[in-house]
N, C-alpha and C positions, 0 to 999 in steps of 0.2 A: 824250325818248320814254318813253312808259309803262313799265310793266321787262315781259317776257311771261316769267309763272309758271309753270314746266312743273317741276311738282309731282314727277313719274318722272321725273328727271331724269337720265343718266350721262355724264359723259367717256365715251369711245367711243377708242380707238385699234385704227385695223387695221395693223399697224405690217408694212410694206409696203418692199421695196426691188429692187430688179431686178437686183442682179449683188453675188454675194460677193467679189467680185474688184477694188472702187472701190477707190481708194487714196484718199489726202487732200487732192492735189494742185489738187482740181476744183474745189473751193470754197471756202470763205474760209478765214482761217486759224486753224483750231481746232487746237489743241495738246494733247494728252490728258496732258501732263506737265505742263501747269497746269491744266487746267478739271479734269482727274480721275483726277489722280497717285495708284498705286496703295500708294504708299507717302508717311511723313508722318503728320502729325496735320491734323485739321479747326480749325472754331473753337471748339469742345464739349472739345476736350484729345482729342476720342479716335481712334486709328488710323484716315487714311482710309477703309480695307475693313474688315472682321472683323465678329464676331457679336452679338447681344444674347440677352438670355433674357427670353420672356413671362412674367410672376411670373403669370401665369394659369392656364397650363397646363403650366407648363415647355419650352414649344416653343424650337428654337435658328433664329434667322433671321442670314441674313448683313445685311450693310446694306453701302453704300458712298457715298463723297461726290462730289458732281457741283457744281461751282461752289461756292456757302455752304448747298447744302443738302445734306441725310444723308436718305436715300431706304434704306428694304428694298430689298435685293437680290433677289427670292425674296416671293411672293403669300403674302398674310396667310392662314395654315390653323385660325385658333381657330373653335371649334364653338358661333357665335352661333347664339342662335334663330333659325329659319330660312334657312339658308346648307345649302347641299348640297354634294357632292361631282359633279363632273360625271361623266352618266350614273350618278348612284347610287351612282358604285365606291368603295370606300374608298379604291384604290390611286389613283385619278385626283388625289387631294386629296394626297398623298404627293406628288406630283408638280406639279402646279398651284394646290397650294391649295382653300381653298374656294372657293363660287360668292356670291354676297350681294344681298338687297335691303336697303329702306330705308325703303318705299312700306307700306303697310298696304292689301293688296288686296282682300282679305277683306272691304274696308267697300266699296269701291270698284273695281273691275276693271281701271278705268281712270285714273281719277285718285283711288287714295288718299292719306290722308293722309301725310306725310311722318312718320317716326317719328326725332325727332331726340336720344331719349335713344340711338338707337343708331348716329348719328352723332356721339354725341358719347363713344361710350365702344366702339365696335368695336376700335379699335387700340390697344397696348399701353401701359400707362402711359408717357407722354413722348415718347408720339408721335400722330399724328391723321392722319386722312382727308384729301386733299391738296384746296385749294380748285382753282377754275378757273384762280386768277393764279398759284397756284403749280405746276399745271401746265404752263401758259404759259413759266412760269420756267424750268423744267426743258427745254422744247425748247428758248429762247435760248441755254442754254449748249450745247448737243449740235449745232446747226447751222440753227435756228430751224425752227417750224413748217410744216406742210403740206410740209415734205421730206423725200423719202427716204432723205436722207445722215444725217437724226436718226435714222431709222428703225433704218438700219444699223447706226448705233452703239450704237443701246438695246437689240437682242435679241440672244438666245441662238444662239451658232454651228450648238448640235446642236438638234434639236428641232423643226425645220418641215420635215422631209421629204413630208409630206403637204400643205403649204400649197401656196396657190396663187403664193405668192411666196416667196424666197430666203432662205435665213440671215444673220444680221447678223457683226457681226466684233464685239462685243460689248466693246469698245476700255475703257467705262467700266464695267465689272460691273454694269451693270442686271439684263443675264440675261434680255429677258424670252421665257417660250414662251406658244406657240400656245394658253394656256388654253380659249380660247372664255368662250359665254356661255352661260346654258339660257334658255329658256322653253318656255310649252305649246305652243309650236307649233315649234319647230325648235331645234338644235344647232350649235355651229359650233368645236367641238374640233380642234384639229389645222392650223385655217386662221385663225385671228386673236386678238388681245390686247385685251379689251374692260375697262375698269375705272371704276371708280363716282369720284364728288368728290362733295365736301360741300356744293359750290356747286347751289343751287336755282333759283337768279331770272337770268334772262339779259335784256341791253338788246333784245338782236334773233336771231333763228334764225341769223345768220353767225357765231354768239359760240361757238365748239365751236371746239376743238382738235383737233389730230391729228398723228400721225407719218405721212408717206407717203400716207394716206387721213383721206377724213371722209365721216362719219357721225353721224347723231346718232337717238338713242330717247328719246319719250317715253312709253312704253305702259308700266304698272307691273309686269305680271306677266312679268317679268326676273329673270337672276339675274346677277352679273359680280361682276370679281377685285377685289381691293382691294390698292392696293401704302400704304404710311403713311411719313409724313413726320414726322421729328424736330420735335418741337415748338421 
């Protein structure tokens, strides 16, 4: 099949779950003391959980390991050209990080061009923008895609009081909150987790991922989170 180019392209997570209350017993057998023991070393030598420093800007990010990969804990906050804070606030960014495209709309409104020096250099040195399979990857170990039991496990307990859906038990430090996304025409702070990949070209519109929910954008004049994966 031809590949269909959807030039704006983003991961989409509305990461979605319906009772903080799930235990483990419902579904298969995921173990959080081997898929994402909070103690231990990875395959990198370094402490399952703990920090790194941006040699950019000095920022401190947690990170934690999930299967064989090392994921940020906590939304990328470096102040790329063109990334905002949602609604403008500096404090929103303190909290969610920044917002990010990748698109160059300015040429195009709709489908601009893809700007890939700044996919290839947003995240800090030694680590990168997660493709689509290494998304994918990341829901196999947490309870596979399009479920809410992944859901559960990847967000933050505190932090959705305003969503439309429930807090997670947050089992593997993912953490994530309610950042939302911006664009010109609407906001969605407080009620979902929307984040960019590096992947451009999809075989077919079914090729999107999700925790809980799917969704998918391709209109350029977007902004959303960006979490970075250890290279």
């Amino acid at each position: 099949m031809k590949k269909i180019k959807l030039i704006a392209l983003f991961f989409l997570i509305l990461l979605a779950s319906c009772s903080t209350d799930s235990d483990e017993s419902d579904d298969d057998n995921f173990d959080a003391s081997v898929v994402c023991p909070a103690e231990g070393t990875n395959a990198y030598g370094m402490p399952n959980r703990g920090t790194f420093v941006d040699e950019r800007d000095g920022q401190e990010y947690k990170y934690t390991t999930i299967g064989d990969q090392v994921w940020m804990a906590e939304n990328l906050n470096y102040d790329a050209e063109g990334s905002i804070c949602q609604d403008k606030d500096s404090s929103k960014c303190e909290l969610y990080g920044r917002l990010y495209k990748y698109v160059d709309d300015s040429k195009d409104p709709i489908y601009g061009p893809v700007n890939w020096d700044f996919i290839d250099t947003v995240c800090p040195s030694g680590w990168h923008l997660p493709s689509l399979a290494e998304w994918k990857k990341l829901g196999s170990f947490v309870g596979g895609m399009d479920t809410e039991t992944a859901a559960l496990r990847l967000k933050s307990v505190n932090g959705w009081e305003n969503s439309n859906w429930s807090a997670g038990i947050d089992i593997c430090g993912y953490s994530v909150l309610p950042g939302g996304y911006f664009t010109y025409q609407a906001e969605s702070e407080g009620n979902s987790a929307l984040f960019l990949t590096s992947t451009t070209e999809f075989e077919n519109m079914n090729d999107f991922v999700s925790f809980g929910r799917m969704m998918g954008y391709y209109f350029s004049a977007g902004r959303y989170a960006i979490r970075c994966i250890k290279d």
